[in-house]
N, C-alpha and C positions, 0 to 999 in steps of 0.2 A: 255526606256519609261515605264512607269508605268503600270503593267498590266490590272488597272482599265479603262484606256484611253483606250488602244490597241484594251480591250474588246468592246467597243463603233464604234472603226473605221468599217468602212464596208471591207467587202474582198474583193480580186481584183477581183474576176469576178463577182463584183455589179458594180462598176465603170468600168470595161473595155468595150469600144464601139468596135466593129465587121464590120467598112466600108465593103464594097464588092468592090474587089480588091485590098486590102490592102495586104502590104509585109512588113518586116522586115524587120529592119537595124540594122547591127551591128558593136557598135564602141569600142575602146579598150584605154583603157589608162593607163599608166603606172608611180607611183612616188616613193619615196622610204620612210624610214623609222630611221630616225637619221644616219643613214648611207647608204651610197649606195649600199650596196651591200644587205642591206633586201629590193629587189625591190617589189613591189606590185602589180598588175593588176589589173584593172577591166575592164570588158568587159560586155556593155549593149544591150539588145536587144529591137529597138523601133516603134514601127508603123510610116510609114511612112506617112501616113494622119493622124493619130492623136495626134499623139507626145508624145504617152503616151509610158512609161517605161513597157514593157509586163514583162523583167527578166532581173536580173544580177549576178553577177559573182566576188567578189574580192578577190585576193588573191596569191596563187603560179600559175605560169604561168603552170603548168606543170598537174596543176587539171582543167584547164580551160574549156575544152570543155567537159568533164566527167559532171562538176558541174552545168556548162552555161544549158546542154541540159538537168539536173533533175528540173532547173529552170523551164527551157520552157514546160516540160511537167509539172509541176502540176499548172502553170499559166494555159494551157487549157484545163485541169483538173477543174478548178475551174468557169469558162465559160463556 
């Protein structure tokens, strides 16, 4: 993306909504990469009443939760 554009978008915690009682969901998926064996992940983290994307994750499965959860903290970090 263009760094002139990016500059313009708003950060995610100008659009993130905060229902009260809202929880996370986390879903995972996995496809590969001309061959199979460069498999891929991602793994999303989503409000469950609002359907919005708080954080994600793609890559080696083996970074996943180290990465997922630097994700999640500077998502509300920034709310």
């Amino acid at each position: 993306m263009d760094k002139k554009i990016s500059s313009l978008l708003p950060s995610i915690g100008e659009t993130l909504v905060y229902p009260e009682n809202d929880a996370l969901e986390l879903d995972e998926e996995w496809s590969y990469v001309q061959k199979k064996k460069n498999k891929r992940w991602g793994w999303f983290a989503e409000s469950r009443v609002t359907k919005q994307i708080v954080a994600y994750f793609i890559g080696d499965r083996s970074q996943v939760v180290k990465k997922l959860r630097m994700s999640l903290a500077k998502a509300c970090k920034a709310g």
